[in-house]
N, C-alpha and C positions, 0 to 999 in steps of 0.2 A: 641561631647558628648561621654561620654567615655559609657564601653560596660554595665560595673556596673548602669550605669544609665537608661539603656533600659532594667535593669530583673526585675520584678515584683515577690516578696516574696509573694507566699501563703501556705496553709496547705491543705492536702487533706487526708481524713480517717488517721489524726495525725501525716501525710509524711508533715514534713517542705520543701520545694523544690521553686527552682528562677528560672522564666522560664522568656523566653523576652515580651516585652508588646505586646498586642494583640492577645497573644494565647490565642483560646480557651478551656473554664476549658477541656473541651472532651480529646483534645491531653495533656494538662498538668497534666491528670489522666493517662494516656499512658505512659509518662516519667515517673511517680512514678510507673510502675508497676501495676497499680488498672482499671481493669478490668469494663467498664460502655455499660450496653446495649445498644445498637442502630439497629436503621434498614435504615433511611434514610440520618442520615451522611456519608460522604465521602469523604478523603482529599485533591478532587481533585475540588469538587463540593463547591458551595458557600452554606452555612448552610440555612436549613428553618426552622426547629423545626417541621419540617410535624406530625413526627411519635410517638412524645411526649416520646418514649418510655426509653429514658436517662435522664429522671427525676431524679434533686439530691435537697438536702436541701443546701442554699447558704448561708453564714451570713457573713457581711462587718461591719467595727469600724462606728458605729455613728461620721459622720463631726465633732459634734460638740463635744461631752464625749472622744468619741474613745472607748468608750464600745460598745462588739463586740454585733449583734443586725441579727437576722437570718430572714429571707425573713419571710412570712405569707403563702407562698404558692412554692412547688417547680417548682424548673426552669430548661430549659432545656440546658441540658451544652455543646450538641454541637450548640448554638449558645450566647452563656454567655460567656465573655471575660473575663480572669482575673484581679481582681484589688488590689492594696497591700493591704497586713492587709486579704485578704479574705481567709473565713477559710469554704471547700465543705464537708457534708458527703455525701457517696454514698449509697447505697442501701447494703454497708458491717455494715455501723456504724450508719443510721441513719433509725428508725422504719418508719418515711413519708416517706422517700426516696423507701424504699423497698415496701411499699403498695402502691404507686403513680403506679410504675413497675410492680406492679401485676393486679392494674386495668388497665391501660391499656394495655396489656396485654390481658386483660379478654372482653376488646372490640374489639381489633383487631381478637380473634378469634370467636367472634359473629355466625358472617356472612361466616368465612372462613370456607372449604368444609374438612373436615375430608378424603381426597383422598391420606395423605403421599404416602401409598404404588404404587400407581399407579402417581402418581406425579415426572417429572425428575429432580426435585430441591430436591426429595428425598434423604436423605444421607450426601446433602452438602446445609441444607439450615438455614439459621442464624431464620427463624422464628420456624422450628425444632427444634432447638436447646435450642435457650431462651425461648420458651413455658416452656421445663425442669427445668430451673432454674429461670427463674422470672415469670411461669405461677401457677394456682390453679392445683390440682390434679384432679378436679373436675367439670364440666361444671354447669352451673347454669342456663343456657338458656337453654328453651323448648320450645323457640316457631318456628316455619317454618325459614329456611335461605333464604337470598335472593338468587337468581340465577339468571343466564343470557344465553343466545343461547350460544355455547360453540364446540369447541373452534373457536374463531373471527380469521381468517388470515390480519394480518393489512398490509402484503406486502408478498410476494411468497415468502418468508422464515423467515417470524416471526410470531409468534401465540400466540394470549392472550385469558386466560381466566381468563374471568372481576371476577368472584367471589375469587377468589386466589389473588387479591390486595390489598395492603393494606395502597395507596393513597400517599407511600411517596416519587413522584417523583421525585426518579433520575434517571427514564428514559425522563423525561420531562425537567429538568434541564440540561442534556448532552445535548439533542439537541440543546438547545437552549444556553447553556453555551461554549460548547463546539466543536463539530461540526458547529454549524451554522444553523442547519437546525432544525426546530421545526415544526416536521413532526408526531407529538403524543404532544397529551395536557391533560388538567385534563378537563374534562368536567360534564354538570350535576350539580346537587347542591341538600345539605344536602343526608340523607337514602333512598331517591325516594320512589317507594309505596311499601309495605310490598305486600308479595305474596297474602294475601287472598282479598286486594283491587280489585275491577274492572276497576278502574278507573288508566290510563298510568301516571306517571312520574317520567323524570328519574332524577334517584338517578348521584350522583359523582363518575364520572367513568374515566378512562383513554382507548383513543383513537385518531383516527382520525377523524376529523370530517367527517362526512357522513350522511346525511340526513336521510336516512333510517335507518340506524340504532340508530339515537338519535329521531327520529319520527316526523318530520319536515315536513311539504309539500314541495315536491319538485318537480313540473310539468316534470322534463327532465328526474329526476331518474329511475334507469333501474330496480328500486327493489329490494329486498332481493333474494339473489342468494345465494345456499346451498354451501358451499367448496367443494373440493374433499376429505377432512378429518372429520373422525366422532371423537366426544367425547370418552371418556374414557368408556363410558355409552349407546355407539352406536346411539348417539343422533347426528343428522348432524351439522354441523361447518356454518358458515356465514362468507362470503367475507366484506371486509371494505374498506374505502378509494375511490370508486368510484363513490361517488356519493358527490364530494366536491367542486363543481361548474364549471364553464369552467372553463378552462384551455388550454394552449396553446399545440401542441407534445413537447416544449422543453421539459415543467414543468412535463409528466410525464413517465414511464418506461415503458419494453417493455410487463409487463402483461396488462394496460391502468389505474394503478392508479396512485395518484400524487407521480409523484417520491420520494422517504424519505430521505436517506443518503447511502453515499460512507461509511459509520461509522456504521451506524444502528445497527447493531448484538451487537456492548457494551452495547448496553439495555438490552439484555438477559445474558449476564456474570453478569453484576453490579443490577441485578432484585434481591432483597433479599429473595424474596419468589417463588414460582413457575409461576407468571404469566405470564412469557414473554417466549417460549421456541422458539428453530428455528425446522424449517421442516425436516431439515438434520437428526436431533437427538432426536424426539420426539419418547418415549418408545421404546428404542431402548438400553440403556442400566441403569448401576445403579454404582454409586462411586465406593464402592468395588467392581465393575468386571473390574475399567480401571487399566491397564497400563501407566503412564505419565510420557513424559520426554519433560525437557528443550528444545525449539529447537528455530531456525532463522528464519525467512520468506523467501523464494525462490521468490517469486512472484514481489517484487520490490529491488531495489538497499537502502532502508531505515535500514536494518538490526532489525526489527522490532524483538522483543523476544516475543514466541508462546509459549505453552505448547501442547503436542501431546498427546492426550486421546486413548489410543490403548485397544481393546476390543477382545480379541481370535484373534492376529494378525492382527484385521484391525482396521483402524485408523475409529473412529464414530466421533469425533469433534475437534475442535481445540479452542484454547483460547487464549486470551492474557497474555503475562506473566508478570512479575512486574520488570519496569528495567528504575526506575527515570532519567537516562544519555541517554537515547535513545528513546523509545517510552510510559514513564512513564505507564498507563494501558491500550492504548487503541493498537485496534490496524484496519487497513480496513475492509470489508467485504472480502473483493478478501482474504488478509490472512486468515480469519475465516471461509469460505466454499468453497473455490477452492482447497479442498485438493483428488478431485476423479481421478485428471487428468491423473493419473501414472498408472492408472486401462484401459485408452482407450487404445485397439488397442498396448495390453504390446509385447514387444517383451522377451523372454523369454531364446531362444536359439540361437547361428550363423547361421546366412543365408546366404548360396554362391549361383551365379548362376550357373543354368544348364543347357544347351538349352533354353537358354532365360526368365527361370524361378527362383525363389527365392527357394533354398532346406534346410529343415533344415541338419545341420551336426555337428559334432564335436569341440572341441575349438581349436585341435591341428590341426583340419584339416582346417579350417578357419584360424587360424593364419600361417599355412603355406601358404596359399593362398594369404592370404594378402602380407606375405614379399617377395614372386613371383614377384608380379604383380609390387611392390613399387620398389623392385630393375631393374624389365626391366622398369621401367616410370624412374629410374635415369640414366638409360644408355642412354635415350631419350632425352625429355624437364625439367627433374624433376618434384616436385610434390610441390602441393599448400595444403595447412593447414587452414581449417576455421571451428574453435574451438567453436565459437558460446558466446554468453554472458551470461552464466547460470553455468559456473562451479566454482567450490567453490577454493581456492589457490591453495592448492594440487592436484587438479586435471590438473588446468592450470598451475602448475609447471613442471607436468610432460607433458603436453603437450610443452610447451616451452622446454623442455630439451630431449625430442624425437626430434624435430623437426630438433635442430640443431647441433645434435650429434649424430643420427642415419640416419635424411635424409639427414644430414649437408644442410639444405636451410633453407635459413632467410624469404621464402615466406610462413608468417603465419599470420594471422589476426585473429582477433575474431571479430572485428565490423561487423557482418549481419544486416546490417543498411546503413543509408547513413553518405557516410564519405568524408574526404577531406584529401590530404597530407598536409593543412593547420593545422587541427584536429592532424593528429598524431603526428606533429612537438609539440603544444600544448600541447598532455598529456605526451610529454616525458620528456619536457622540464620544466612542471608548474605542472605535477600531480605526476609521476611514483613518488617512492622513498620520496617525502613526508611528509610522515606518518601523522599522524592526525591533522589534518586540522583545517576548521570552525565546530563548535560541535551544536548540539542541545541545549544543555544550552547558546551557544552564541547567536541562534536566537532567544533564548527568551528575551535578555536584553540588542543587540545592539540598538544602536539608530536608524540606517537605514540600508535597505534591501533595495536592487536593484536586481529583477528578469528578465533574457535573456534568451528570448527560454524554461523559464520554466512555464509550469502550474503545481505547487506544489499538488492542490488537484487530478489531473487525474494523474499528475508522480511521486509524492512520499507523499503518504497522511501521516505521520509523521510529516513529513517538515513543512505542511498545518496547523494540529494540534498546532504544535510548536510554527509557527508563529503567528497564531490566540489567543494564549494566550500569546504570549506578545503586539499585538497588543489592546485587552482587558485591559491589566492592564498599557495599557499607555508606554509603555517600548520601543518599536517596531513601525514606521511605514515603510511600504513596498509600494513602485512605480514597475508597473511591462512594460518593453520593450512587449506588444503584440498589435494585431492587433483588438482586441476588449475588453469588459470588461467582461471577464468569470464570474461563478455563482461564484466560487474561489476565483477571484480578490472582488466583490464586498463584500463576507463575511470579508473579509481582508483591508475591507477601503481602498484598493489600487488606489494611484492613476495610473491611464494608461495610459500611454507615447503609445500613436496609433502610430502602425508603418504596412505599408502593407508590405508584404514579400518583400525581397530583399535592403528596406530600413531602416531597424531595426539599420544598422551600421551607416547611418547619425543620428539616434537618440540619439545612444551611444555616438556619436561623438559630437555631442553639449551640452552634459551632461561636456566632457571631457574637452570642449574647453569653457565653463563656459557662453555660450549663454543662451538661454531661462528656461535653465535649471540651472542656475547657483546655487542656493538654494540648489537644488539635491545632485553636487559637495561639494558644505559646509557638506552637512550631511553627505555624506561617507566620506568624509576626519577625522569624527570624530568617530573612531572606526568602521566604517560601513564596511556590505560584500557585497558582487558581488556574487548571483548565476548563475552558469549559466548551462541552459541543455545541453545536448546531441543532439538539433536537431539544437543548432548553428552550427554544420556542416553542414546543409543545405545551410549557406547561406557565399557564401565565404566574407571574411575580419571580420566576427562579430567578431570570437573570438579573433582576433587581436584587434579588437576594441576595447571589453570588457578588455587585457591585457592593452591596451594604457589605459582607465580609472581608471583601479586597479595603475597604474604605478604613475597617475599625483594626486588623490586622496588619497593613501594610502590605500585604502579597502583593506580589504582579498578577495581574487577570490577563489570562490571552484565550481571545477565540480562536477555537479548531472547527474550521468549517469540514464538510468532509469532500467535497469538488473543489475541482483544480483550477476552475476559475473564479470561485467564491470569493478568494479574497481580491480578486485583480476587478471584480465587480463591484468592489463599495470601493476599492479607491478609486475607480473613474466614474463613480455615481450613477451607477444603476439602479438605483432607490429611488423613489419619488421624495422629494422636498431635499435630497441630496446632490450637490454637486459635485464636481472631482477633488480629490483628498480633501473632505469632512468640512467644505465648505457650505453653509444653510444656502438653501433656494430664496429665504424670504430673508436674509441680508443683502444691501445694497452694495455694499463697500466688497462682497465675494461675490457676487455678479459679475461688477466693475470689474474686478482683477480676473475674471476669465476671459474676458474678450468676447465671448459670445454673442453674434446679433440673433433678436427674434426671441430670446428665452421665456418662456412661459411665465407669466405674470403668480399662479398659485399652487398649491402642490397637485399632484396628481392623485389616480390611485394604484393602491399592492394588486399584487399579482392574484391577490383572491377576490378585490373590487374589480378589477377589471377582466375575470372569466363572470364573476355574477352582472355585469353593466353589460358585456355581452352577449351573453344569454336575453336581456328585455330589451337588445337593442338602443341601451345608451351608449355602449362603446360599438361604433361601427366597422372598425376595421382593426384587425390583428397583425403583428407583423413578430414572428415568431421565429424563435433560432431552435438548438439541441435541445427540448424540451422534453421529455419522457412522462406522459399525461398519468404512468400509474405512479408517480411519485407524487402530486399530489392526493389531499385528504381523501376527496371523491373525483375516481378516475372518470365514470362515469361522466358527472356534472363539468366537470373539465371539460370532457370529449362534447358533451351537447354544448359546452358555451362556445366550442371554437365551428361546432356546426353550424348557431346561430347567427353565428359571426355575420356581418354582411359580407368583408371581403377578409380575404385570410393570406396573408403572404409568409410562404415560409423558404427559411435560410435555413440547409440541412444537406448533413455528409452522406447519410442513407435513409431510405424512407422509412416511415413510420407512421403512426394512426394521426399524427400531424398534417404531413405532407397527402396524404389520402385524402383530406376535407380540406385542403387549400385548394386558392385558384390560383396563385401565380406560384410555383418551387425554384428558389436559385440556389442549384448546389455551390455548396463551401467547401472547402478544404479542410482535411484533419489535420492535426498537429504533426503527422509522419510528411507532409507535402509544404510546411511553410516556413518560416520565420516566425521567432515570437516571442514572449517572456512571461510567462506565469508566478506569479507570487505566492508564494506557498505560507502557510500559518504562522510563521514568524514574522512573515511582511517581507519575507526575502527575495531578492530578484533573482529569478531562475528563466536567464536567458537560454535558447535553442538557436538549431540551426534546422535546416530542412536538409534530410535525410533521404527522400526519393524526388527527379525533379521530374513533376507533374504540370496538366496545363491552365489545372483546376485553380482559383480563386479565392482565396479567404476572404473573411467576413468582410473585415476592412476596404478589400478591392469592392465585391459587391455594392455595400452600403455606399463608400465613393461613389462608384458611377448611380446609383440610382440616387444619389442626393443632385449629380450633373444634369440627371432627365427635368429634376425640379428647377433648374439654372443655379445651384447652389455650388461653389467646391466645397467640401466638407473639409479641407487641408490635408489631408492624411493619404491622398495617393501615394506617396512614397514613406518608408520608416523614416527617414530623414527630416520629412518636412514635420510629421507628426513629434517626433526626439524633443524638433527645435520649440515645437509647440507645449508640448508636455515639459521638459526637465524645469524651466524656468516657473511651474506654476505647483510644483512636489512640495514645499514648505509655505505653508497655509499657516500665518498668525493670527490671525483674525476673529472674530466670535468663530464657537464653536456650537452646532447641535444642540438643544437640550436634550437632559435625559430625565425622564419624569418617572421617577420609582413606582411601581405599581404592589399594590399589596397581594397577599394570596387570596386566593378563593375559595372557600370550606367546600370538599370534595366533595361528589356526590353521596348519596347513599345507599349502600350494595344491598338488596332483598336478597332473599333465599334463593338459592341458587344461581346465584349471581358470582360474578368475579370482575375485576378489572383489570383491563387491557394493556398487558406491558410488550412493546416490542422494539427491537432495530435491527438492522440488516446487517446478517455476518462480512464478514471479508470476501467471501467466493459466493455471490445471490445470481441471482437470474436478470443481473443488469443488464444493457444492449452494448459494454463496452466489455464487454464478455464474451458474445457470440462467435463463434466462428472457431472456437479454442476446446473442443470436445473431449482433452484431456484433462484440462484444467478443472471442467465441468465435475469429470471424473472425480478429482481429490475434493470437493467443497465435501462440508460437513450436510450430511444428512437432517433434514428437518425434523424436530421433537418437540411435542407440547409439554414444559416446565410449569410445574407448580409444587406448591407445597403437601406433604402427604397425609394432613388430614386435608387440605382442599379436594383431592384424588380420592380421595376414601369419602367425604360427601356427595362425591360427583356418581359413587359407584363405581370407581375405574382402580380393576386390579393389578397384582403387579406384572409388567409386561402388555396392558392393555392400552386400548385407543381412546384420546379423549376430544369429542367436538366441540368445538366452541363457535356459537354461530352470535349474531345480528339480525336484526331486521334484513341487514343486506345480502346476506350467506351464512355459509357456515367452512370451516376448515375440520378436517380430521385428521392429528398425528397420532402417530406413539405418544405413550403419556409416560414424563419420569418423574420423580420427585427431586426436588429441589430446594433451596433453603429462601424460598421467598415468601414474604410475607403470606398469612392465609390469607383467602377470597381474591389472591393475585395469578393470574396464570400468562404464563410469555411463549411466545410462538416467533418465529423469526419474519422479519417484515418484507422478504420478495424472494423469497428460494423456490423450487420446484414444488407444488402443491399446496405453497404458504402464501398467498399472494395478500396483506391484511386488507389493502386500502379497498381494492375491489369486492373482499369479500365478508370484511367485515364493519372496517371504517380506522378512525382513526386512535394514535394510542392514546389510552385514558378513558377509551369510552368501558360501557357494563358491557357484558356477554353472558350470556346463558353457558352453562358447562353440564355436560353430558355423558357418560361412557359410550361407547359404537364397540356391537359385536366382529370377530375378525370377519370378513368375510371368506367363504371357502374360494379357491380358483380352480 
């Protein structure tokens, strides 16, 4: 069918115009330029017609005459489909149209509270606005408004107040359209009682349900409990959501209501009126006082586009930006209020030590001290490089070009994770050099997904999104390698290829080898991708695995690191025996074309040879960036090899058990203070701009001037110089990497009472780019120990009971639930509040003892 045959000829306020079939008149007014009010469409959202407020007059050709013949009554055009022949006035050219628009109109501001000025949708709110131009000059009601207890907290950082609504859920549509989680509904029914009633019922209201607050009997409810926030009116606030029956610990978060979403906060950017505000920023400021600029997300590897609301130099909110190729408008919770974290514990100035203590001092005198201490550590063992997975290209450019041309050592790493020289052979050989990859427009309309080692909704909630909407529209189905059925997989129809730890690469491997899986194989041979995370280096052979399947099916393979400067760290060769974009170290011909003088003659070592080289004092000196030592396997041994160290320089935003056992500290700038480009899991350049202007230094300045103290320029003083350096060296032909398949390893063998170690870290943990954000804290998911229910029932752990799981190194105690995961498997989440694994148990895949623990009384 040719393309002529899919446009539908209509007329709108006199515009002749051919749009394809099934648009709605709403957007086919859009394309002519004609302007139609609305409050509850949205073109992301499937249409209701809630809010009546895009009332037009419609007239289509009589079937049988073909005389054109106008509706009796207006319709609402964002959910009226165009059809040929139809010819719309709007409220420019048609008198019903435009009085349809003004009553309603004139009822949605009924009941609404006359509070603009005090209101934080003030300034930027679409029902502000079209009150002006499709509302009366005039009010005509005089009688009492409705009201409600005010303001409702429906979760530790969102707050409604019910009389500012105006019913036309598309906070109740996202969740349930979009996220998955329909964690607010519309509730109630018709006006409920006018204020001078005595008599209770409630009116239609949007909430959660909670018994108490819809006025239900509820024998177990805890009551009406006042907030910690009052009204505008100094009238006290009401809690919500608590009171919405049993519930298990999974279902709810760590204030004790039902958890809502990893997504939540787009209810309050996409609220067209003022109803829905977060905690962060309620009366705190007003449109014309921000500051805003474009910016990237830091917090995950998705490259998610933000807007930064800056108010007298500090940042009061964050928002999603609009960027259809990437994360269209939503964006996580973690990106929209984890932005205080650069305020804990700032480092400010150089810190050297002095008699054992941290002094502040000068930058000339600190970076002399630095290149002291780097040149006696090179007349020794030399010095290790662990850059951390949070810097943006340019910063990791210039650390890769300090490394090995000022310390000339190839021992540099950025993985502060657990890794493999399986892994690194992998990203140099099938990731570095690249460039962009599987897209987000692909996961919305391949046919098959196969996820390894990823949980999309806790490691890249984008991905999540993505995939969930093409799963929705039939487009997409996704099978996921893990060892139970997350809440993530289940919104996702996923089927779950259960694999306990360590045997996830037999799973892969009969997908590969067209066994029981053989259907699987069909599908990704037909356009299909292979994700796969970053915590397949946990488990050695997987990712050989996942390459053997990409190889014999066809699929695209793309790694999902889960930090935001993971991937900008193998294309500028933070790896040892890696150069920038996936050129070998021990090629001559990719030497030659870097330009580099002084390069290091053989490879170096990873990030776990060079904390164990300095612990016995082969590596003598540390030079250390964002590194968070409990994300390594053992925090501990981390923490003594950087003790051992002989000199330890670190590069950091705020301090930490890093910066505590250095002798030289140069603060860096966070990504709210500079210029920069992060690459996110497609390989896509996700340029920034600087947001707050500070007088602080990024990595790149630093490392510059302290390559200057060596008499080196490093070229990269300015973006410009570094551009000219970098663009011309992005397409790399040359030999590439090998990659040396590694076979599996036959798992250990679990004794009696034994289990094995499954774990990874939800979306909302106890990260340090988290801190500062005590509401956000609030919505994370409660920690629980999953396992299987005859695993629980061996262990002695009843239902509703606690189960420990300890190590040699510790032990952890949660709630214990049942689960659908393999038996002798038990999963704990890998750094939330009480769950801490690496320090207290060790790493995943290891054995644990399993136990029941009586409650204790308080």
């Amino acid at each position: 069918m040719s393309e002529a045959a899919d446009l539908v000829d209509v007329t709108i306020d006199d515009v002749h115009l051919s749009v394809p079939k099934g648009t709605l008149v709403i957007r086919a007014a859009e394309q002519a330029g004609i302007r139609i009010p609305r409050f509850c469409d949205h073109p992301l959202l499937k249409p209701v017609a809630a809010c009546r407020q895009c009332l037009v007059e419609v007239g289509m050709p009589d079937r049988k005459t073909g005389e054109l013949r106008f509706m009796p009554k207006p319709q609402p055009s964002c959910a009226q489909t165009v059809s040929p022949g139809m010819v719309v006035r709007t409220q420019h050219t048609s008198e019903m149209a435009r009085k349809a628009q003004h009553g309603v109109m004139e009822f949605l501001l009924i009941n609404h509270p006359l509070d603009c000025p005090i209101c934080d949708k003030g300034g930027e709110c679409p029902l502000q606005n079209q009150a002006m131009t499709e509302g009366r000059g005039t009010s005509r009601f005089a009688d009492a408004k409705r009201t409600y207890p005010k303001p409702m907290r429906l979760t530790s950082q969102i707050l409604l107040d019910r009389e500012r609504c105006i019913l036309c859920q598309r906070c109740v549509r996202f969740g349930k359209e979009i996220a998955g989680d329909a964690f607010i509904d519309l509730q109630g029914r018709g006006g409920g009682t006018a204020p001078t009633d005595d008599h209770v019922f409630v009116g239609e209201q949007i909430g959660a349900f909670d018994t108490q607050v819809l006025g239900f009997h509820d024998p177990k409810a805890q009551g009406m409990r006042a907030a910690e926030i009052s009204g505008p009116f100094g009238q006290a606030g009401i809690l919500d959501s608590f009171d919405g029956g049993d519930l298990p610990e999974s279902a709810r978060d760590q204030s004790g209501r039902a958890f809502a979403s990893y997504f939540s906060g787009n209810v309050i950017q996409i609220c067209p009126v003022g109803a829905l505000t977060a905690s962060s920023y309620r009366f705190r400021s007003r449109p014309f006082d921000l500051v805003s600029t474009p910016s990237v997300s830091e917090q995950d590897a998705s490259g998610s586009a933000i807007r930064i609301d800056v108010r007298r130099g500090e940042v009061v909110r964050r928002m999603a930006g609009n960027d259809p190729e990437v994360n269209e408008e939503w964006i996580t919770d973690k990106d929209r209020f984890a932005f205080e974290w650069d305020k804990e514990s700032r480092l400010t100035m150089p810190l050297v030590r002095e008699g054992g203590e941290l002094v502040s001092t000068s930058w000339s005198d600190a970076l002399d001290r630095a290149r002291r201490g780097l040149e006696e550590a090179a007349a020794k063992g030399g010095a290790g490089l662990l850059p951390g997975g949070r810097l943006t290209f340019e910063d990791a450019w210039a650390w890769s070009k300090f490394a090995r041309t000022v310390l000339h050592t190839d021992s540099v790493d950025a993985r502060a994770r657990s890794h493999s020289e399986e892994e690194r052979q992998f990203l140099a050989s099938r990731v570095a050099g690249s460039g962009l990859g599987v897209t987000y427009a692909d996961l919305e309309r391949t046919g098959q997904v196969l996820l390894v080692a990823l949980e999309p909704e806790d490691e890249c909630g984008s991905i999540f999104l993505r995939l969930r909407k093409g799963v929705l529209a039939g487009s997409v189905k996704v099978a996921t390698v893990a060892p139970f059925t997350s809440a993530g997989s289940a919104k996702l129809s996923a089927e779950v290829l259960r694999a306990a730890p360590g045997t996830e690469i037999e799973v892969v491997a009969s997908i590969a080898e067209g066994g029981a899986n053989a259907a699987l194989l069909g599908a990704l041979s037909d356009s299909g991708v292979i994700l796969v995370g970053e915590r397949a280096a946990r488990v050695p052979g997987l990712l050989s695995a996942a390459a053997r399947l990409a190889d014999a099916s066809g699929a695209r393979l793309q790694w999902v690191p889960r930090r935001s400067g993971d991937r900008a760290a193998v294309e500028a060769g933070l790896l040892p025996g890696l150069l920038p974009f996936g050129r070998p170290l021990d090629d001559e011909d990719a030497r030659g074309s870097l330009g580099w003088d002084g390069l290091p003659a053989g490879r170096g070592r990873d990030a776990a040879q060079i904390l164990a080289d300095a612990a016995t004092g082969d590596v003598s000196a540390l030079v250390v960036g964002g590194v968070d030592l409990r994300d390594f396997e053992d925090p501990a041994a981390a923490a003594q090899a950087v003790r051992a160290a002989g000199f330890v320089v670190s590069l950091e935003v705020r301090a930490s058990e890093v910066t505590e056992l250095a002798d030289v500290v140069l603060p860096v700038a966070p990504p709210l203070e500079k210029n920069g480009t992060f690459i996110n899991w497609e390989g896509r350049l996700r340029p920034f701009g600087q947001a707050v202007s500070a007088r602080s230094l990024t990595d790149r300045d630093v490392l510059s001037r302290l390559a200057g103290e060596f008499g080196v320029d490093l070229g990269v003083e300015t973006l410009t110089d570094l551009y000219d350096e970098v663009n011309p060296l992005m397409d790399w032909s040359g030999a590439r990497p090998a990659f040396d398949l590694v076979d599996a390893r036959p798992p250990a063998a679990i004794a009696e009472g034994q289990a094995v170690l499954a774990t990874h870290k939800p979306m909302l943990d106890a990260g340090r780019l988290q801190d500062g954000a005590p509401w956000l804290a609030g919505s994370a998911r409660r920690p629980v120990a999953l396992a299987s229910s005859r695993t629980l029932a061996e262990a002695g752990v009843e239902e509703g009971g606690r189960l420990t799981v300890s190590t040699d190194r510790g032990s952890i105690t949660l709630p214990a639930e049942p689960a659908d995961l393999p038996d002798h498997v038990v999963w704990v989440p890998e750094c939330s509040q009480g769950s801490f694994v690496h320090e207290s148990l060790g790493a995943a895949g290891s054995l644990v003892a399993l136990s029941a623990t009586a409650e204790v009384a308080r």
